[in-house]
LUMVOTOR-100086 format. One line per field, with one value per atom (N, C-alpha, C): atom name; residue in one letter; x, y, z; residue number from 0. Coordinates in pm, whole numbers, plus 50000, padded with zeros to 5 digits. Layout:
N
atom	[CA	...]
type	[A	...]
px	[X	...]
py	[Y	...]
pz	[Z	...]
seq	[NUM	...]
This chain:
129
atom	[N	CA	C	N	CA	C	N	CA	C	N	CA	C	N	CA	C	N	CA	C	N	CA	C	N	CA	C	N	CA	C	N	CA	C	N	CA	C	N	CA	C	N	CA	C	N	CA	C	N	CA	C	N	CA	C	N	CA	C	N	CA	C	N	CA	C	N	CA	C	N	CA	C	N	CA	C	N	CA	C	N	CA	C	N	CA	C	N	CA	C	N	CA	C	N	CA	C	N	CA	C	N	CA	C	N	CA	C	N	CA	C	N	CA	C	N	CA	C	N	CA	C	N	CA	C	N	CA	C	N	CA	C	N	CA	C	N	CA	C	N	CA	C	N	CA	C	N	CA	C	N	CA	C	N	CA	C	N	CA	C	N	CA	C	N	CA	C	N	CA	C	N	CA	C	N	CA	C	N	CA	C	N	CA	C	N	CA	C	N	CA	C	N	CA	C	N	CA	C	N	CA	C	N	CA	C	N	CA	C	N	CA	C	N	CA	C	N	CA	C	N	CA	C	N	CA	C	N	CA	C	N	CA	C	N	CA	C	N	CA	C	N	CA	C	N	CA	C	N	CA	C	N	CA	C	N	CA	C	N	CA	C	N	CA	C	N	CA	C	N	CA	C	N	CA	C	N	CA	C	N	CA	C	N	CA	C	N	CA	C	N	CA	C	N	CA	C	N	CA	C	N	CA	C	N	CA	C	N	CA	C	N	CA	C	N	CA	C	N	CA	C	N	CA	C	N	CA	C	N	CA	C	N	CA	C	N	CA	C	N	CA	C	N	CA	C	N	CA	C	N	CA	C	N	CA	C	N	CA	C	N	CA	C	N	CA	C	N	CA	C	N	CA	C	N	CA	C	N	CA	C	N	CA	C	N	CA	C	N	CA	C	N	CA	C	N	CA	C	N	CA	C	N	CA	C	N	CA	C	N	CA	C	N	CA	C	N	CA	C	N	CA	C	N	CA	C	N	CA	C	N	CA	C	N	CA	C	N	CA	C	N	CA	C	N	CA	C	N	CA	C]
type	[X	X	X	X	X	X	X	X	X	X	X	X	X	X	X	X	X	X	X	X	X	X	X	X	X	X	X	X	X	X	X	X	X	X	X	X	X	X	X	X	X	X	X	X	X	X	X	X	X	X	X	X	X	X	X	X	X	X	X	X	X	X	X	X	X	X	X	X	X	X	X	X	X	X	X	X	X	X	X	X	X	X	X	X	X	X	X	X	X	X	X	X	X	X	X	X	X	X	X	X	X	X	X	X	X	X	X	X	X	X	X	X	X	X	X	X	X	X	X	X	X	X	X	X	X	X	X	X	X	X	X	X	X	X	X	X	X	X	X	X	X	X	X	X	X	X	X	X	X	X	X	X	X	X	X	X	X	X	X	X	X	X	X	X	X	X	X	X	X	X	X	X	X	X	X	X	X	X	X	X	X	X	X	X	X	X	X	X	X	X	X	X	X	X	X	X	X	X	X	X	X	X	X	X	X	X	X	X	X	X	X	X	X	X	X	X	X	X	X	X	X	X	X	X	X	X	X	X	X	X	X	X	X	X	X	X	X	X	X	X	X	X	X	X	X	X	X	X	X	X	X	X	X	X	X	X	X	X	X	X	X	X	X	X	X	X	X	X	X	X	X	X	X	X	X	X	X	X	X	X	X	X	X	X	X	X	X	X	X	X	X	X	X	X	X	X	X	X	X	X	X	X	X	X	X	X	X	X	X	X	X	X	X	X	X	X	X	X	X	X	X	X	X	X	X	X	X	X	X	X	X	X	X	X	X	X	X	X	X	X	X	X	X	X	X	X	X	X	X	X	X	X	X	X	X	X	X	X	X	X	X	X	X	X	X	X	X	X	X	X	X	X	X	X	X	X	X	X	X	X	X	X	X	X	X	X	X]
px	[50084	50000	50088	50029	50135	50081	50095	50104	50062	50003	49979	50028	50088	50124	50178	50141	50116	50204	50316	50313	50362	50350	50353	50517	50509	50647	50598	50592	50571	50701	50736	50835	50792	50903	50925	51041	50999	51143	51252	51330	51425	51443	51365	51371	51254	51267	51112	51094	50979	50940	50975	51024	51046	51032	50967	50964	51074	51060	51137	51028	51075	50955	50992	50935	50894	50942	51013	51033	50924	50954	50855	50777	50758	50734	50847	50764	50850	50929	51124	51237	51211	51187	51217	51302	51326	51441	51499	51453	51472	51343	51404	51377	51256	51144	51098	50947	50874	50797	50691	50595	50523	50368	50330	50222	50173	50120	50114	50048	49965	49951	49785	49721	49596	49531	49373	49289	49183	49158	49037	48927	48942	48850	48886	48973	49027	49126	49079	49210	49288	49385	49540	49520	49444	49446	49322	49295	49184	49285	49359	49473	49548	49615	49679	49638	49561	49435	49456	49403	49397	49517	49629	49741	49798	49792	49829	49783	49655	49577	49630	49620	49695	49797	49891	50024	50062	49997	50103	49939	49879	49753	49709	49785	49742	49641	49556	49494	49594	49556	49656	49555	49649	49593	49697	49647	49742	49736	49882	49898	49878	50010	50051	50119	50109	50209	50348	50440	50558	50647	50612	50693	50612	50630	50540	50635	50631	50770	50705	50785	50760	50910	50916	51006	50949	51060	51014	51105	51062	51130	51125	51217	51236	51054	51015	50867	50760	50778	50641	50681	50601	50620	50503	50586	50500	50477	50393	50375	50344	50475	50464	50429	50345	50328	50344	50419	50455	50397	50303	50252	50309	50298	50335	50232	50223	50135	50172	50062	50048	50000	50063	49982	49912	49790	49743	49787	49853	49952	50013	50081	50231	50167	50280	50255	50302	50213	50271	50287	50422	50459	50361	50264	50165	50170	50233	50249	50371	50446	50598	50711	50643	50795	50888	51037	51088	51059	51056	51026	51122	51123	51248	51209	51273	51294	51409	51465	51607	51579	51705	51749	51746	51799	51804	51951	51988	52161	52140	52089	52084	52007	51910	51839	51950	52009	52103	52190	52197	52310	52208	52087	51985	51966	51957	51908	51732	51695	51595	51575	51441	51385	51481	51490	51526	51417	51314	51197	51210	51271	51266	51398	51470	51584	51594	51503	51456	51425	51342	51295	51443	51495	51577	51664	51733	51800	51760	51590	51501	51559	51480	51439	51627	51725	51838	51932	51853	51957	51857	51724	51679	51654	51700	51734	51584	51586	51479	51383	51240	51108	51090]
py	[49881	50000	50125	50232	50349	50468	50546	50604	50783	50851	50971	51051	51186	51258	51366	51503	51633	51704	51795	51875	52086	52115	52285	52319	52419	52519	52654	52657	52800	52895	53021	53069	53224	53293	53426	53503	53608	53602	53480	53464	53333	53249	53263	53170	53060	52930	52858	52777	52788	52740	52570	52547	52398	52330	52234	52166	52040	51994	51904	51779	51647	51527	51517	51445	51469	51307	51341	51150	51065	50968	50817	50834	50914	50893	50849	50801	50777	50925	50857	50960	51067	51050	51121	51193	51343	51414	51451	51388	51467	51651	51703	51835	51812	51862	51811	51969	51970	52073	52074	52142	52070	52018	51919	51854	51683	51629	51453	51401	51271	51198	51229	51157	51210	51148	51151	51039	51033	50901	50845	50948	50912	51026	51205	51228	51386	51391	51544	51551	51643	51685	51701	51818	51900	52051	52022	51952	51989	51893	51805	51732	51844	51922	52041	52137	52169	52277	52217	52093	52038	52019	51955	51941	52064	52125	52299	52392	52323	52396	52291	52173	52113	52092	52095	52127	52281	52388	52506	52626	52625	52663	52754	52727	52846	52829	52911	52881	52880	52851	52880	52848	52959	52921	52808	52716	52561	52643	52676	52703	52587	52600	52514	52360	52292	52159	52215	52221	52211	52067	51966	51826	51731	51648	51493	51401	51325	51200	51078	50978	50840	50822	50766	50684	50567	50458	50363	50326	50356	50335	50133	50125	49968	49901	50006	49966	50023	50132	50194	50271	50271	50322	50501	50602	50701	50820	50822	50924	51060	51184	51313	51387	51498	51590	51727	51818	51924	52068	52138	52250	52370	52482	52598	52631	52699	52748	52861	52961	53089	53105	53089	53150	53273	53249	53347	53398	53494	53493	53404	53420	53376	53195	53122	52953	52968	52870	52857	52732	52687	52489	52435	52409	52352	52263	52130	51978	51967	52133	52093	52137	52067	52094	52172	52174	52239	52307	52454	52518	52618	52639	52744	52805	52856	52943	52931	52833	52787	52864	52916	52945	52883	52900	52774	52742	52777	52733	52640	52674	52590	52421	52476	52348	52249	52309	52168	52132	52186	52111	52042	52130	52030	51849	51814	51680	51642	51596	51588	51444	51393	51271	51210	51080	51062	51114	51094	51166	51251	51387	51490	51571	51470	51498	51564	51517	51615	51744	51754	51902	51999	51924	51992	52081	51977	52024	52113	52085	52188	52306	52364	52431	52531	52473	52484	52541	52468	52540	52647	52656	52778	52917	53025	53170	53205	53298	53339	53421	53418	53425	53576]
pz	[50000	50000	50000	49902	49905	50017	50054	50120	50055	50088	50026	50122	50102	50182	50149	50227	50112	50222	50144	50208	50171	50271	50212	50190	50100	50111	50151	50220	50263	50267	50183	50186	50221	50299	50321	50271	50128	50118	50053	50086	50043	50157	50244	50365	50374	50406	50404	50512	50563	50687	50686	50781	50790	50976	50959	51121	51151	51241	51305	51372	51295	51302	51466	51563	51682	51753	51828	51844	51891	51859	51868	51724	51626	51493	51391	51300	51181	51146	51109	51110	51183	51303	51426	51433	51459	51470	51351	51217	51084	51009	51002	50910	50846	50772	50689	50664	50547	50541	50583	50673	50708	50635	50716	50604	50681	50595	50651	50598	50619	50526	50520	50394	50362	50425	50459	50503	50410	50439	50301	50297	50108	50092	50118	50133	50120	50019	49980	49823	49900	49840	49879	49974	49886	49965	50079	50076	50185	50338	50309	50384	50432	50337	50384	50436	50415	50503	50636	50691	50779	50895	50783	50862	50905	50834	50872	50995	50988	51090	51252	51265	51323	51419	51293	51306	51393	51325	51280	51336	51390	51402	51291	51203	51040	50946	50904	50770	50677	50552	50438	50294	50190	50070	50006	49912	49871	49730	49681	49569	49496	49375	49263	49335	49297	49315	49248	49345	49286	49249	49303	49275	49358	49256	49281	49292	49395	49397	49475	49430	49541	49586	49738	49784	49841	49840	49896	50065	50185	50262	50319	50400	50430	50448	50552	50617	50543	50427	50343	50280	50149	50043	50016	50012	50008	49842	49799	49733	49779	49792	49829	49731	49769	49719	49764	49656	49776	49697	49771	49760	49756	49690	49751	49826	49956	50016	50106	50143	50148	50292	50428	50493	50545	50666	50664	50816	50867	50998	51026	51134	51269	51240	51214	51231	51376	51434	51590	51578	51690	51705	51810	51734	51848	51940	51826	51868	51964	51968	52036	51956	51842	51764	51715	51670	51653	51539	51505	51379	51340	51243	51208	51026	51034	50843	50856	50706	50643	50532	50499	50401	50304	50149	50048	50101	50108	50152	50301	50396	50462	50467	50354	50346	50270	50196	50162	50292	50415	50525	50671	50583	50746	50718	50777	50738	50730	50628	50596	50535	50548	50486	50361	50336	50200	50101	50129	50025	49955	50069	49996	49914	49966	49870	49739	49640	49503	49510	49594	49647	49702	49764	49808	49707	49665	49553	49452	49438	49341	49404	49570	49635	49617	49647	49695	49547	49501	49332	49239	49332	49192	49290	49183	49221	49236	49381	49409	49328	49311	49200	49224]
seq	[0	0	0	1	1	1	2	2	2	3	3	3	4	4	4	5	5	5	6	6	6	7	7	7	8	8	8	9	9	9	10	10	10	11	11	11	12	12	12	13	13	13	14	14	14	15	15	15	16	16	16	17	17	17	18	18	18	19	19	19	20	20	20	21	21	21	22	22	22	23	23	23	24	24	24	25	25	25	26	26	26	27	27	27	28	28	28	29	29	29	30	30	30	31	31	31	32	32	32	33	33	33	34	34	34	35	35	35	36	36	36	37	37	37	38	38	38	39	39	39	40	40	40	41	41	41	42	42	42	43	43	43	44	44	44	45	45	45	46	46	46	47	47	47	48	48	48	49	49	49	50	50	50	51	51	51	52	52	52	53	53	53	54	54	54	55	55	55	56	56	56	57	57	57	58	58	58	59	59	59	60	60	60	61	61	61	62	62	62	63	63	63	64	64	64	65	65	65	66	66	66	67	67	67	68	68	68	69	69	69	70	70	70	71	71	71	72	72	72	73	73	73	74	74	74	75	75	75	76	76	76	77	77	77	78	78	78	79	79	79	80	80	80	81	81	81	82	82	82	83	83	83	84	84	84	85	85	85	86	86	86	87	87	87	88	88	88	89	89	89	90	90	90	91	91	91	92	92	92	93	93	93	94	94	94	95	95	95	96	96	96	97	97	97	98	98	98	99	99	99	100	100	100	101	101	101	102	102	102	103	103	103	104	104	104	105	105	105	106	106	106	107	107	107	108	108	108	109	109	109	110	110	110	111	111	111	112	112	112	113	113	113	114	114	114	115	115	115	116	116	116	117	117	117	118	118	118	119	119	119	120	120	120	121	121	121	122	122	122	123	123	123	124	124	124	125	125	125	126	126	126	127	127	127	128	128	128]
C-alpha cells in the first residue's frame, strides 16, 4: 500500500518554513515541510488545510504543486506531494515541535527525509522568483 502525503512550502522572502519530526514517529528528529499523510477520501488541499491547521495553528491558501515524487522506505512506500502554500499569519509549534525558516543554503546542510531529497536540491539550486 502506498502512502499519500502532502506537504507545504511556505516561503518568506528566500527563507522557508520547515519543522522538526517529533520522536517516537517515523524519522524522528529529521527536518521536513510541514504537512502529513491524507485520510480516506480527502484531496490534497483539503489534507493540507487540515494538517496545517493542526500542526502550525494556520489557515493557508494551497497554491501550485511544485513536485510529485515516490520513495520507497524499508517499512512503506510514500507518494509526496509538495505544495506551495500561502499562509494566513504567525505559524505557531503547536504539537511541540521544533520550527524554524532555512534558508536555500541551509536546506542543503539540514538533514531531511530521504523523500525529499529532490525538492531539496530543486528548492536549493533555483534563484529566488
Amino acid at each position: 500500500m502506498i502512502l499519500t502525503v502532502v506537504a507545504a512550502i511556505v516561503r518568506d522572502g528566500d527563507r522557508f518554513l520547515i519543522t522538526r519530526r517529533q520522536a517516537g514517529t517515523h524519522l524522528a528528529g529529521l527536518w521536513e515541510f510541514p504537512g502529513g499523510k491524507t485520510a480516506p477520501g480527502e484531496t490534497h488541499v483539503e489534507a493540507l488545510l487540515r494538517e496545517l491547521q493542526e500542526e502550525l495553528a494556520a489557515h493557508a491558501v494551497v497554491g501550485s504543486l511544485i513536485l510529485e515524487t515516490r520513495h520507497k522506505y524499508p517499512d512503506r512506500e510514500i507518494a509526496l506531494f509538495f505544495y506551495e502554500c500561502t499562509l494566513a499569519g504567525a505559524p505557531a509549534a503547536v504539537l511541540g515541535q521544533e520550527m524554524r525558516w532555512a534558508t536555500r543554503e541551509e536546506l542543503a546542510l539540514l538533514e531531511f527525509p530521504p523523500a525529499d531529497a529532490e525538492l531539496i536540491t530543486l528548492l536549493a539550486s533555483t534563484a529566488s522568483r
